[in-house]
Every structure is written in structure tokens, then in C-alpha cells.
PyMOL commands that place a pseudoatom at each C-alpha (Angstrom):
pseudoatom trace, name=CA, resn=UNK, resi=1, chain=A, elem=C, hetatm=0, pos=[-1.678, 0.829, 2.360]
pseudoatom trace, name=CA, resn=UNK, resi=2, chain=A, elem=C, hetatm=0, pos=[-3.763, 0.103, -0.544]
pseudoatom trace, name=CA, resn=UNK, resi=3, chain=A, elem=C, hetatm=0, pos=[-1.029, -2.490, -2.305]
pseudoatom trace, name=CA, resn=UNK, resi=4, chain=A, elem=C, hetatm=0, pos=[2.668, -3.370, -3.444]
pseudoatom trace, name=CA, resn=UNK, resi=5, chain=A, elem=C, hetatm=0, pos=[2.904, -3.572, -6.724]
pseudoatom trace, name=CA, resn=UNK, resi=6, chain=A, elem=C, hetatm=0, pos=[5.464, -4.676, -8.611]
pseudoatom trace, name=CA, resn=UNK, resi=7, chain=A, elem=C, hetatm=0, pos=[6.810, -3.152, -11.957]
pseudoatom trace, name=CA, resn=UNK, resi=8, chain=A, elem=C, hetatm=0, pos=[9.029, -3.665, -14.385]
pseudoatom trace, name=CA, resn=UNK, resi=9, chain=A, elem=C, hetatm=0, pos=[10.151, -0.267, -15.793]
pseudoatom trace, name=CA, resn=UNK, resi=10, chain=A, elem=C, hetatm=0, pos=[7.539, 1.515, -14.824]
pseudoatom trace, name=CA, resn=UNK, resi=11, chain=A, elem=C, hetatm=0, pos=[4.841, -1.297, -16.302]
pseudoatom trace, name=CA, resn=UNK, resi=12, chain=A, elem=C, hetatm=0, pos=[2.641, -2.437, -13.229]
pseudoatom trace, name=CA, resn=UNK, resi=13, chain=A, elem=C, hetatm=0, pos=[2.391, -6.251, -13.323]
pseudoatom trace, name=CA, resn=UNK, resi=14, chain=A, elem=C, hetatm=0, pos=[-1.173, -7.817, -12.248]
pseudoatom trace, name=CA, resn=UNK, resi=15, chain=A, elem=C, hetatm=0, pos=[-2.257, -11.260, -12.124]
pseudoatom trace, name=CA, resn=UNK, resi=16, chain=A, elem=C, hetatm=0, pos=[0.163, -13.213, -13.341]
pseudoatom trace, name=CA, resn=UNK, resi=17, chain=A, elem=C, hetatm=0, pos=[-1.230, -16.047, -11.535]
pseudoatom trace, name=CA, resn=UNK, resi=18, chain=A, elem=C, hetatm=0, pos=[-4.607, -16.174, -10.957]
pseudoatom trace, name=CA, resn=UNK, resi=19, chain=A, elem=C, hetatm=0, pos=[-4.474, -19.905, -9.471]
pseudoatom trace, name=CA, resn=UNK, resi=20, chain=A, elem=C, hetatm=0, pos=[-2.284, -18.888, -6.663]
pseudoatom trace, name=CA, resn=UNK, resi=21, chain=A, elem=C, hetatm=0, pos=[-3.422, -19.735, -3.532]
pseudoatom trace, name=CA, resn=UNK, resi=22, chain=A, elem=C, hetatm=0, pos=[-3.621, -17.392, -0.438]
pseudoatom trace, name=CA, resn=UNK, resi=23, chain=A, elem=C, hetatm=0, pos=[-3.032, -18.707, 3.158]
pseudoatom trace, name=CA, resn=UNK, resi=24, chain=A, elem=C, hetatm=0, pos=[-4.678, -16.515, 5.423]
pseudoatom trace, name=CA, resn=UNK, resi=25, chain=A, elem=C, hetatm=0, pos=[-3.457, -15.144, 8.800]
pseudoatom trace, name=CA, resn=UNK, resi=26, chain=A, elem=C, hetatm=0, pos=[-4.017, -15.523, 12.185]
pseudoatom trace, name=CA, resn=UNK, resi=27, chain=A, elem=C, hetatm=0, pos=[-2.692, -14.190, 15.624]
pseudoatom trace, name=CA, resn=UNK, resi=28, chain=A, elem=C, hetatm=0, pos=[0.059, -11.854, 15.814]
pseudoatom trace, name=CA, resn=UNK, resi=29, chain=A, elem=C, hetatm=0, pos=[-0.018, -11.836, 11.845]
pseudoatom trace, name=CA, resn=UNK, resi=30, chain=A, elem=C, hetatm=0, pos=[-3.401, -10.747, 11.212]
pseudoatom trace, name=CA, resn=UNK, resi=31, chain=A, elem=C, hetatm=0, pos=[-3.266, -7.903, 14.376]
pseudoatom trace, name=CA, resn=UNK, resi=32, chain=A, elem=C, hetatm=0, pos=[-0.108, -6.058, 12.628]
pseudoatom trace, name=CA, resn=UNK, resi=33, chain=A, elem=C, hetatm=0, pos=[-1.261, -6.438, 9.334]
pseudoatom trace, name=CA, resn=UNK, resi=34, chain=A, elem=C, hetatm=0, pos=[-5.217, -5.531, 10.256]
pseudoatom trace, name=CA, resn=UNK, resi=35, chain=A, elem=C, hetatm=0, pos=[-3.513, -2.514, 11.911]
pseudoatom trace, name=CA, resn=UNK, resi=36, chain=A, elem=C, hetatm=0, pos=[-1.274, -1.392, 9.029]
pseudoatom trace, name=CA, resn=UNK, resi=37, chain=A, elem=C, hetatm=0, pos=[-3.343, -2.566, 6.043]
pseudoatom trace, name=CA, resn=UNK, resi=38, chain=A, elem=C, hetatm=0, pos=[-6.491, -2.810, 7.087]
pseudoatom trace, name=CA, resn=UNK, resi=39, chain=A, elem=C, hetatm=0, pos=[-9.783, -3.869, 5.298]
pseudoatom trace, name=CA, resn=UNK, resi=40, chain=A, elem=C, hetatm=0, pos=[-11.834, -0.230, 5.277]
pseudoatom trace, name=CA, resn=UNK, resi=41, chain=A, elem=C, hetatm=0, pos=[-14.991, -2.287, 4.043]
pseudoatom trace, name=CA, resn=UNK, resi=42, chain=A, elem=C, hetatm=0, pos=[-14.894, -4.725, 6.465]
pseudoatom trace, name=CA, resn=UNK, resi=43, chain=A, elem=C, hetatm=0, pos=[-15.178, -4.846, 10.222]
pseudoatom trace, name=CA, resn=UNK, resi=44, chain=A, elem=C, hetatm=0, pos=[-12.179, -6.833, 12.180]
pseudoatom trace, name=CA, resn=UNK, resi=45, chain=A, elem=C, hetatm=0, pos=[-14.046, -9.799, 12.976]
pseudoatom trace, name=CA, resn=UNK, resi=46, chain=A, elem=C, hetatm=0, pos=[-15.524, -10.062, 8.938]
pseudoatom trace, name=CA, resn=UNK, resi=47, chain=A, elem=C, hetatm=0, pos=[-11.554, -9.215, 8.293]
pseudoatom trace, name=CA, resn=UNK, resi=48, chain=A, elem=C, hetatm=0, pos=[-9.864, -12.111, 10.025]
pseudoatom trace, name=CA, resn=UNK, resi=49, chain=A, elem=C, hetatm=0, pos=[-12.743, -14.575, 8.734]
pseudoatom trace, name=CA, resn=UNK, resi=50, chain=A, elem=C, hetatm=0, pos=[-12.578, -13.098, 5.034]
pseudoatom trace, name=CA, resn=UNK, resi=51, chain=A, elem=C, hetatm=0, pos=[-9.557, -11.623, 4.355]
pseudoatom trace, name=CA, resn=UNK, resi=52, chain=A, elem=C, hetatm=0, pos=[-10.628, -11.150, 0.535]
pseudoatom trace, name=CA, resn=UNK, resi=53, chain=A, elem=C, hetatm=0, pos=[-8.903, -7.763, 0.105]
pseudoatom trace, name=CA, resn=UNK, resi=54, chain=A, elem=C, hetatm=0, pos=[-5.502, -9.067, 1.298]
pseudoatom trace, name=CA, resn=UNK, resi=55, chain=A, elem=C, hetatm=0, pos=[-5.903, -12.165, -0.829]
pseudoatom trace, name=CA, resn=UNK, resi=56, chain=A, elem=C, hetatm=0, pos=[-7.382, -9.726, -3.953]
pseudoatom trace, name=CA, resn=UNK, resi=57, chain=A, elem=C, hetatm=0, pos=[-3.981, -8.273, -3.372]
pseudoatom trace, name=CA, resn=UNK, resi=58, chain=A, elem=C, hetatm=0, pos=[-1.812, -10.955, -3.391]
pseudoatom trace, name=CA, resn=UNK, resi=59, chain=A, elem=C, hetatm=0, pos=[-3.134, -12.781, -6.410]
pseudoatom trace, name=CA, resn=UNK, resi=60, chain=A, elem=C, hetatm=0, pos=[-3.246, -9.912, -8.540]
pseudoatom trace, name=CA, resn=UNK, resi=61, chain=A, elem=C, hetatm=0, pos=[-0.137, -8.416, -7.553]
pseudoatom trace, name=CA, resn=UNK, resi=62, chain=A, elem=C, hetatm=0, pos=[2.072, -10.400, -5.191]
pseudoatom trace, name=CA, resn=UNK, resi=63, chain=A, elem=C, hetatm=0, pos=[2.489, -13.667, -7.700]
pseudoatom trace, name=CA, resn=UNK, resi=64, chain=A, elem=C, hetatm=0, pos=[4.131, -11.005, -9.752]
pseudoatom trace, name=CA, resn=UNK, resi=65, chain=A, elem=C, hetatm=0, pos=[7.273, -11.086, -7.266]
pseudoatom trace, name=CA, resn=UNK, resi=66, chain=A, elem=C, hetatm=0, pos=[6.990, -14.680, -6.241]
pseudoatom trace, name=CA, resn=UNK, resi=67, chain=A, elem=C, hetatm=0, pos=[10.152, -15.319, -7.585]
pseudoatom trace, name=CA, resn=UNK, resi=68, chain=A, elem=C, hetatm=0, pos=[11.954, -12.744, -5.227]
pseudoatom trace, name=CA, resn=UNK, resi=69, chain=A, elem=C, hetatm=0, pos=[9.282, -12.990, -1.899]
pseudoatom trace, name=CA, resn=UNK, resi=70, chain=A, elem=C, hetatm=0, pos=[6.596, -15.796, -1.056]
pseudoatom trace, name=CA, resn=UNK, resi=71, chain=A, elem=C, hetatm=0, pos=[3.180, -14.587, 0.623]
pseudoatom trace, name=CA, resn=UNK, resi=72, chain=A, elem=C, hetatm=0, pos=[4.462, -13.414, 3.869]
pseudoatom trace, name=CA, resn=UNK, resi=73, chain=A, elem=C, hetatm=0, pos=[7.464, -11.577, 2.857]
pseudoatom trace, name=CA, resn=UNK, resi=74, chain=A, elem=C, hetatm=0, pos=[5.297, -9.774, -0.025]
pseudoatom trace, name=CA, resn=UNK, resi=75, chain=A, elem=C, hetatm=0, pos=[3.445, -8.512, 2.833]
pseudoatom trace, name=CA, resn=UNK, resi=76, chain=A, elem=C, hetatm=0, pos=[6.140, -8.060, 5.089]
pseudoatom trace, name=CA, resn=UNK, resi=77, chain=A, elem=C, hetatm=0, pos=[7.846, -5.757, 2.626]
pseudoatom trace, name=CA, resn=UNK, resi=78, chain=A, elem=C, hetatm=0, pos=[4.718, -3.634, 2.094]
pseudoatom trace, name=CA, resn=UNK, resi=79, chain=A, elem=C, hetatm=0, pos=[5.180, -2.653, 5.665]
pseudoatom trace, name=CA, resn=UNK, resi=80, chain=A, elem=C, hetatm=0, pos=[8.526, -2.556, 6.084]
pseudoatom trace, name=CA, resn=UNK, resi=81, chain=A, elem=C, hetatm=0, pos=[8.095, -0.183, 3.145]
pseudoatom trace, name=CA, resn=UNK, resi=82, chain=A, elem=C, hetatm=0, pos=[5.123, 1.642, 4.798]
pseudoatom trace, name=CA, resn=UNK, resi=83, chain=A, elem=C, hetatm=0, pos=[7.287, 2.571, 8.238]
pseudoatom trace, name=CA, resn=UNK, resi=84, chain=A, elem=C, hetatm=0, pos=[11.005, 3.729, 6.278]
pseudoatom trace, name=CA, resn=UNK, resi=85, chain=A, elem=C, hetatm=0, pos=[8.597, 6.029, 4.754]
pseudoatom trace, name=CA, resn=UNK, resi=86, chain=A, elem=C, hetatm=0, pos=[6.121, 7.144, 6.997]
pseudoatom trace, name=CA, resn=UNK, resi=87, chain=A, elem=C, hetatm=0, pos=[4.563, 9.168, 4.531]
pseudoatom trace, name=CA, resn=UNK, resi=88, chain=A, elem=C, hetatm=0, pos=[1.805, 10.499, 7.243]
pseudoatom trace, name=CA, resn=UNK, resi=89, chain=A, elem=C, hetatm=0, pos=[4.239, 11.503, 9.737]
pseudoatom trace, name=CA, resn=UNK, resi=90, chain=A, elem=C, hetatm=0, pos=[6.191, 13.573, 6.897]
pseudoatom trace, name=CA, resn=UNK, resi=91, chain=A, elem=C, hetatm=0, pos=[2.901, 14.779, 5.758]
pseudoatom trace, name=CA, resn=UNK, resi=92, chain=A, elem=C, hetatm=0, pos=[2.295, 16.141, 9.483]
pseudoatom trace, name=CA, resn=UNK, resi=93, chain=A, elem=C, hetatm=0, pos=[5.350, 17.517, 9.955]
pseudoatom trace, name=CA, resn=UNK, resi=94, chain=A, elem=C, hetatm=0, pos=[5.136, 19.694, 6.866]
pseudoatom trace, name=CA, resn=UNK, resi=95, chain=A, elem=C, hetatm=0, pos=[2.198, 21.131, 7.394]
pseudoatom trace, name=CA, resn=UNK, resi=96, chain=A, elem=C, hetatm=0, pos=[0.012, 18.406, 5.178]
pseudoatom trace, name=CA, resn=UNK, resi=97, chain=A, elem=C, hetatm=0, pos=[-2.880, 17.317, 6.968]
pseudoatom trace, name=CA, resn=UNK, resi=98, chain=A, elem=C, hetatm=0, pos=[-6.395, 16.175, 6.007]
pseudoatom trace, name=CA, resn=UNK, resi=99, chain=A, elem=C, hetatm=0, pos=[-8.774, 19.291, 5.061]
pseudoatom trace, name=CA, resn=UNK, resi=100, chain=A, elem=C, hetatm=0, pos=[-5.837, 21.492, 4.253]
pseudoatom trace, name=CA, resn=UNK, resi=101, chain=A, elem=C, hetatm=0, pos=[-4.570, 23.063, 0.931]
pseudoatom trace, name=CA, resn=UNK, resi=102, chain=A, elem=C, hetatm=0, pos=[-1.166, 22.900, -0.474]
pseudoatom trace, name=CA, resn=UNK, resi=103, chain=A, elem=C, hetatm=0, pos=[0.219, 22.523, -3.913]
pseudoatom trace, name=CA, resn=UNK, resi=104, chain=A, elem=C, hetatm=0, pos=[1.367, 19.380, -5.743]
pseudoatom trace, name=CA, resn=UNK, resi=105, chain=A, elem=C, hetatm=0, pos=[4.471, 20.622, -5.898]
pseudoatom trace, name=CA, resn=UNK, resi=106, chain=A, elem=C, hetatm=0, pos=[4.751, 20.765, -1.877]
pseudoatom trace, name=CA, resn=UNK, resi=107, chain=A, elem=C, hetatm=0, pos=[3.767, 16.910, -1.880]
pseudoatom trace, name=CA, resn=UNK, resi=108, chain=A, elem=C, hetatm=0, pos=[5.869, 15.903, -4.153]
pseudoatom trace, name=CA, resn=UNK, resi=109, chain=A, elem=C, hetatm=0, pos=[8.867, 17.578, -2.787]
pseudoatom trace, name=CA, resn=UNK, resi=110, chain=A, elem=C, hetatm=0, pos=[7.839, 16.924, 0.497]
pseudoatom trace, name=CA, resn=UNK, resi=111, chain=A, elem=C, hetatm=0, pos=[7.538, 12.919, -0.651]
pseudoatom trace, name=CA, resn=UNK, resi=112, chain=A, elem=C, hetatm=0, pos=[10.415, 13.152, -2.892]
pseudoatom trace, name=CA, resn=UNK, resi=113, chain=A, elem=C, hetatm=0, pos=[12.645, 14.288, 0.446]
pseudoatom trace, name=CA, resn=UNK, resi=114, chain=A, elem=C, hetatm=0, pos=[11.773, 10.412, 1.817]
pseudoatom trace, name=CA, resn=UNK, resi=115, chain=A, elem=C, hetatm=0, pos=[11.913, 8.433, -1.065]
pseudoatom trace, name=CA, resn=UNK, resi=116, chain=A, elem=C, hetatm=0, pos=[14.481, 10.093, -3.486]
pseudoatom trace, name=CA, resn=UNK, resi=117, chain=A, elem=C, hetatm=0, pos=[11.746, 9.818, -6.351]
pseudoatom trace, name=CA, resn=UNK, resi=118, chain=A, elem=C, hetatm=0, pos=[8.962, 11.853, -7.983]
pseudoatom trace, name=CA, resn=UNK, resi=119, chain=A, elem=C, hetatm=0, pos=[5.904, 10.597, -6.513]
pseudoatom trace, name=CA, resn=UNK, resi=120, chain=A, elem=C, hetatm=0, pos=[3.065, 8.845, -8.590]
pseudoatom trace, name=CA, resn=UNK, resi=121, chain=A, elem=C, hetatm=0, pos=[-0.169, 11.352, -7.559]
pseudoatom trace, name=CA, resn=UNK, resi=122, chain=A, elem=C, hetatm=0, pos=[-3.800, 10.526, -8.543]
pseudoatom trace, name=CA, resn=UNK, resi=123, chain=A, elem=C, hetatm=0, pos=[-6.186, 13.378, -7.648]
pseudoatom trace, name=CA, resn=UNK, resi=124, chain=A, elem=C, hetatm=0, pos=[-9.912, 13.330, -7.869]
pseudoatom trace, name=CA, resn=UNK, resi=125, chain=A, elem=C, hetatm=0, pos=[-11.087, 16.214, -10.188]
pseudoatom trace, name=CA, resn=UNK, resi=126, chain=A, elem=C, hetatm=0, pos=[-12.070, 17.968, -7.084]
pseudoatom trace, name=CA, resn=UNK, resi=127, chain=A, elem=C, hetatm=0, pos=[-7.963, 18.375, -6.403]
pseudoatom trace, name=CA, resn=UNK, resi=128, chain=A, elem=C, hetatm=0, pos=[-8.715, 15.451, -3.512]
pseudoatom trace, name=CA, resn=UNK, resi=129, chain=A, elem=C, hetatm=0, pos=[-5.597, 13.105, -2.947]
pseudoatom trace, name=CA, resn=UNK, resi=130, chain=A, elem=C, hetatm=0, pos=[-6.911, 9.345, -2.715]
pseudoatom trace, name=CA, resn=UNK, resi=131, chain=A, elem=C, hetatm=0, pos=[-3.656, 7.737, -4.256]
pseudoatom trace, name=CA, resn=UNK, resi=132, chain=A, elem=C, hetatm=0, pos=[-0.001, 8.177, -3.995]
pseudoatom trace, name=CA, resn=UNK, resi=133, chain=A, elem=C, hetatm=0, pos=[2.540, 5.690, -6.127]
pseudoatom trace, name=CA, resn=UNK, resi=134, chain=A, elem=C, hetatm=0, pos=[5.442, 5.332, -4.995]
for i in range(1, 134): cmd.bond("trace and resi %d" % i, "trace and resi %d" % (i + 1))
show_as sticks, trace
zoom trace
């Protein structure tokens, strides 16, 4: 996962409040979301001190939606999100893996088959997929 973000009508929403403060977690908390959402800069240990990419997150994106979820549902629903669609299981079982070649129009069909929508994709002008909005 690289974020939730909330839109309205298909206008992403960022920072609208920069003041927020993030509580970091601990225990149980930090394992499943270090394991679902992890850091890729930092190591565990700098993770669980830091935790400056979740909190980057939050503040920019989460206080969009604080009406509807505090800090640890945000976060909650970003994985709750991440399992219904599985995206890299679906990937696998079509045939999409890392390396191969396909067309966009097998990824978004193949995405579109989880999530009833027409997926979001950003490529890299190499034809690499880093990004996919749902």
C-alpha cells in the first residue's frame, strides 16, 4: 500500500490539516501494519521508532476523512481495503506477475473483475507499473 486517499468526485484531497497530530503504534498495531504497509526506506527497527511515512500519510491524506474515521480506522480501512481486493493474488492468478508482459487492457479488466471500476494506472515511460488507483 502506498496510501488511502480520499476524493471527492474524483478530486484527491491532501492536507487539509497540516496540524494534526499522529499517534504512533506499537505492538500488535505496528506488526500488521509494518507487514501490510510497510516503510520500503526504512528498516523495522528505524520503522517502529520513526514511523514518518505512516504519519506523512495520515496528515496529508487521512485528516481529509476525519470526519468519517479517526487515525486508526483510516488505517484500518486501508487494509481492510487491501485484503477484499487482493490485487496480487488476482494478479497471480491471471497470469500477471513481476517481469512479465501483458496489456493494459488485461490489468484493467483483470482489476476491474475485483473492484467493479476502471482502474487508475500510472506507468513509467518504460511501460513499468509503479502505481495503481483504485
Amino acid at each position: 500500500i502506498h496510501g488511502l486517499w480520499p476524493d471527492i468526485k474524483g478530486t484527491i484531497l491532501n492536507n487539509c490539516n497540516p496540524d494534526a497530530k499522529y499517534a504512533p503504534v506499537t505492538g500488535g498495531k505496528f506488526v500488521k501494519r509494518n507487514k501490510h504497509w510497510p516503510d520500503l526506506i526504512l528498516t523495522e527497527a528505524a520503522s517502529l521508532k520513526r514511523q514518518g511515512f505512516w504519519e506523512y500519510q495520515f496528515k496529508k491524506h487521512g485528516t481529509c476523512c476525519s470526519d468519517l474515521f479517526n487515525q486508526e480506522k483510516y488505517f484500518d480501512l486501508a487494509l481492510i481495503l487491501k485484503d477484499k481486493f487482493d490485487l496480487l493474488t488476482t494478479f497471480r492468478n491471471k497470469g500477471i506477475i513481476p517481469k512479465s508482459t501483458c496489456t493494459i487492457n488485461k490489468i484493467q479488466k483483470t482489476i476491474r473483475t475485483v473492484t467493479g471500476v476502471v482502474p487508475n494506472l500510472s506507468c513509467t515511460p518504460t511501460m513499468e507499473l509503479p502505481e495503481i488507483g483504485i
